[in-house]
C-alpha positions as CSV (number, residue, x, y, z in Angstrom):
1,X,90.4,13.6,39.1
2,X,90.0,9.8,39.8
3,X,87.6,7.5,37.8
4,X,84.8,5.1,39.3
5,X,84.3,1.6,39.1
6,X,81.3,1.1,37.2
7,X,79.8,-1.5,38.9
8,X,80.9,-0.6,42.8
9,X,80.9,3.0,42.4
10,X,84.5,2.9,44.5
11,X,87.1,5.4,42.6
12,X,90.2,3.6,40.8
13,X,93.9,4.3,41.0
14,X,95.4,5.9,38.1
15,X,98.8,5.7,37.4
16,X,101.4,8.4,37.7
17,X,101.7,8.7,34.3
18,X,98.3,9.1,33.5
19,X,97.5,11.8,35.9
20,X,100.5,14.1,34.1
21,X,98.2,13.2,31.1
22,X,95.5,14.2,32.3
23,X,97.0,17.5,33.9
24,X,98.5,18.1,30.6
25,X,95.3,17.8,29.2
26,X,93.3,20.0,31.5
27,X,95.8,22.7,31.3
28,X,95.3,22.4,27.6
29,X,92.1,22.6,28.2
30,X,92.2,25.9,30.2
31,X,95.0,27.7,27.4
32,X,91.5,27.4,25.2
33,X,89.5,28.6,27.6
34,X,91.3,32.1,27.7
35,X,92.1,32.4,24.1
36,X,88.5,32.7,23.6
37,X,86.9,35.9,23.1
38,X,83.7,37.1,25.5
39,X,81.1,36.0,22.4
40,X,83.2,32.9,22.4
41,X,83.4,32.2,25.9
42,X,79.8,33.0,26.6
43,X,78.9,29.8,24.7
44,X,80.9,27.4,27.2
45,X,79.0,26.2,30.1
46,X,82.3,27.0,32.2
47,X,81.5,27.1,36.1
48,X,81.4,30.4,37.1
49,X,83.9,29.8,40.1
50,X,86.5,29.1,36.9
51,X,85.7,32.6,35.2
52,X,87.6,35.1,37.2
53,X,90.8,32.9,37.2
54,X,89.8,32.7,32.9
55,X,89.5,36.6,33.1
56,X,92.4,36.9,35.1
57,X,94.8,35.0,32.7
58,X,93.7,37.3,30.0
59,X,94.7,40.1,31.9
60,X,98.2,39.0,32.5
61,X,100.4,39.3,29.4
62,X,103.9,38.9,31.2
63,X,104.5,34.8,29.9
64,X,105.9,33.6,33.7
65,X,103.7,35.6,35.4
66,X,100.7,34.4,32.7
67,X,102.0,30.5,32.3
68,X,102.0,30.8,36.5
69,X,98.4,31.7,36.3
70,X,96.8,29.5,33.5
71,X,98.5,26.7,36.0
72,X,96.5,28.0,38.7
73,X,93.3,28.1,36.4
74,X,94.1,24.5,35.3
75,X,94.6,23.5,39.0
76,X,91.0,24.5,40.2
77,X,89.6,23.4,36.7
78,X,90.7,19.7,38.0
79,X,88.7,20.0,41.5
80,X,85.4,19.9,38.8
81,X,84.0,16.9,38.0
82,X,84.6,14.8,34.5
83,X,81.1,16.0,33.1
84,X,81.7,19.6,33.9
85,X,85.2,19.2,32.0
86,X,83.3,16.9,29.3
87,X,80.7,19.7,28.6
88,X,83.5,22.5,28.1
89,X,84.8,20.3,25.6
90,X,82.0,19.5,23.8
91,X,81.5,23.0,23.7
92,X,84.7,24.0,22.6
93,X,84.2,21.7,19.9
94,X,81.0,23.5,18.6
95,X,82.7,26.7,19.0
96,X,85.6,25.1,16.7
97,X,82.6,24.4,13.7
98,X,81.2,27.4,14.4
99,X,84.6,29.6,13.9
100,X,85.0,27.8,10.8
101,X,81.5,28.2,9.7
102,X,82.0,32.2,10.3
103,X,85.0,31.7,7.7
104,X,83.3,30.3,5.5
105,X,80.8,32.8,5.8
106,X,83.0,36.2,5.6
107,X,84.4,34.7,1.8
108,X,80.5,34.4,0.9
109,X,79.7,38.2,2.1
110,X,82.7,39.1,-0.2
111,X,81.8,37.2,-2.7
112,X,78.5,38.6,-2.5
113,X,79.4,42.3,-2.4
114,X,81.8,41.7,-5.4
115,X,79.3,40.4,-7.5
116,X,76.9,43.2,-6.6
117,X,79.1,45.6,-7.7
118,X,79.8,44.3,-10.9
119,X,76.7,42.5,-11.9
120,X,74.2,45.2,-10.2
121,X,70.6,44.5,-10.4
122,X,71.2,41.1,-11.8
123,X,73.6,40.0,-8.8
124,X,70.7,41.9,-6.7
125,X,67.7,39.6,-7.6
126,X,70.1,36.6,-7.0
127,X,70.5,37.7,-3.9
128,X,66.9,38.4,-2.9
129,X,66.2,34.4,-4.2
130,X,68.3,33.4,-2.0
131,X,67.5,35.8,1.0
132,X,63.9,37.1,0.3
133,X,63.8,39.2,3.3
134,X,67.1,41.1,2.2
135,X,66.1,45.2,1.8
136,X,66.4,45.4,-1.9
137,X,66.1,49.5,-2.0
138,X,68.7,49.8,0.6
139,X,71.1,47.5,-1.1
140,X,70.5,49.1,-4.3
141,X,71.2,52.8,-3.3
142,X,74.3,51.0,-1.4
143,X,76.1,49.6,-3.9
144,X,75.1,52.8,-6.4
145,X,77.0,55.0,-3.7
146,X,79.5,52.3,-3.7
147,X,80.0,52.6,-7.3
148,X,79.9,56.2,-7.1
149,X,82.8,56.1,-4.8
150,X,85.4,54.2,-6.1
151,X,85.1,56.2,-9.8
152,X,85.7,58.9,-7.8
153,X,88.1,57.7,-5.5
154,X,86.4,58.5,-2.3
155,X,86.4,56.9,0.7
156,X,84.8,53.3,0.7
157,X,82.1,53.8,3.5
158,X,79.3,52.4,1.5
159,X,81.4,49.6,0.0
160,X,82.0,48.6,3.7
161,X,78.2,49.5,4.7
162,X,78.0,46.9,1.9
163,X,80.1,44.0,3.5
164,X,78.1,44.7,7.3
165,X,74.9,44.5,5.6
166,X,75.7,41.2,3.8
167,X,76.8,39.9,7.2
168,X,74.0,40.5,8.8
169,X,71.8,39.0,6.4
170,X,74.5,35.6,5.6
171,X,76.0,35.1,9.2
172,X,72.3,34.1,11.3
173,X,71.5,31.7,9.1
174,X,75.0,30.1,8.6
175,X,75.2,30.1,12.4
176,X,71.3,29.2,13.1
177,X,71.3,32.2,15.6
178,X,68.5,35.8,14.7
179,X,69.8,38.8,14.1
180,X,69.3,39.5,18.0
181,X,71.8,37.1,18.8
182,X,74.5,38.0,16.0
183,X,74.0,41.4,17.8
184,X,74.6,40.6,21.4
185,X,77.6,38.5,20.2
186,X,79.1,41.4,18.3
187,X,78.7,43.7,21.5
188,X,80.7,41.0,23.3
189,X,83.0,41.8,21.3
190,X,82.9,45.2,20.8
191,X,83.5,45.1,24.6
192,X,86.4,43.0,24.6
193,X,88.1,45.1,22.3
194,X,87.4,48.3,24.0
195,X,89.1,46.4,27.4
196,X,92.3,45.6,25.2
197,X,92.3,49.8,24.5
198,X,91.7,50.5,28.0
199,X,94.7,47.8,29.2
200,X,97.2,49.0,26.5
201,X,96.5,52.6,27.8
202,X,97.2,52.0,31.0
């Protein structure tokens, strides 16, 4: 990657230095790139002559074998252009707010189903304030079984029926996606960890 003069247009030598900075930088880059899960990933406008050399990185677990191929990745990542590069950041940067905002997000559900449990009907029409839309009857008979269960120490299926509910209803709006989307994103990674079954097994 060479920059351009902005007034002849003719590129500009870099120093040595600064290109091992820069190849630091997009290899840094790249390690981000394949830590990310499909839902993840999917958000990153990355080129799609980058993706199998991403998908292939994942694969490989062995650390040469996979620091050998995430310098391969980081080598063709440097034959894009600055605004392809630019945009994966920028990207990675909104994926950054967004993991935090799922964070914050999962501690509200709990929160939520906690006080639902304890408070009942009180914590219920709270909830429907703030989420109108919410099924009251379903939630209600949930957290009744949910109730039910723990006195007599049965398995918690409600009490997690609970937490998926909540999350449905809590994540969308904290993320600005629908339903639809917090859907396909889960598949993504329903997906991803079904591939990490099939790799172990073999």
């Amino acid at each position: 990657m060479r920059g351009r003069d902005e007034d002849t247009g003719e590129f500009l030598d870099i120093s040595r230095s600064q290109n091992r900075r820069d190849a630091l930088d997009v290899l840094a880059l790249g390690e981000k790139l394949v830590a990310l899960t499909p839902a993840q990933l999917a958000r990153v406008p990355v080129p799609e002559d980058l993706l199998p050399h991403i998908a292939e990185a994942k694969r490989i677990t062995a650390h040469i074998a996979h620091k050998r191929q995430l310098a391969f990745l980081a080598k063709h990542m440097r034959r894009e252009d600055d605004a392809a590069l630019d945009a994966i950041r920028d990207a990675l940067d909104a994926n950054s707010e967004t993991s935090r905002r799922e964070v914050a997000t999962m501690h509200r559900v709990e929160d939520w189903r906690e006080r639902l449990l304890k408070d009942g009907d009180k914590a219920l029409g709270a909830l429907l304030d703030e989420y109108p839309h919410a099924d009251r009857q379903q939630l209600r008979t949930l957290v009744r079984n949910a109730q039910a269960e723990k006195a007599k120490n049965k398995p918690p299926r409600a009490y997690r029926e609970i937490y998926q509910l909540l999350r449905t209803l809590l994540l969308p709006a904290a993320l600005g996606l629908d339903a639809a989307n917090l859907t396909a994103a889960d598949d993504l990674e329903e997906q991803d960890d079904q591939h990490d079954n099939d790799s172990a097994e073999d």
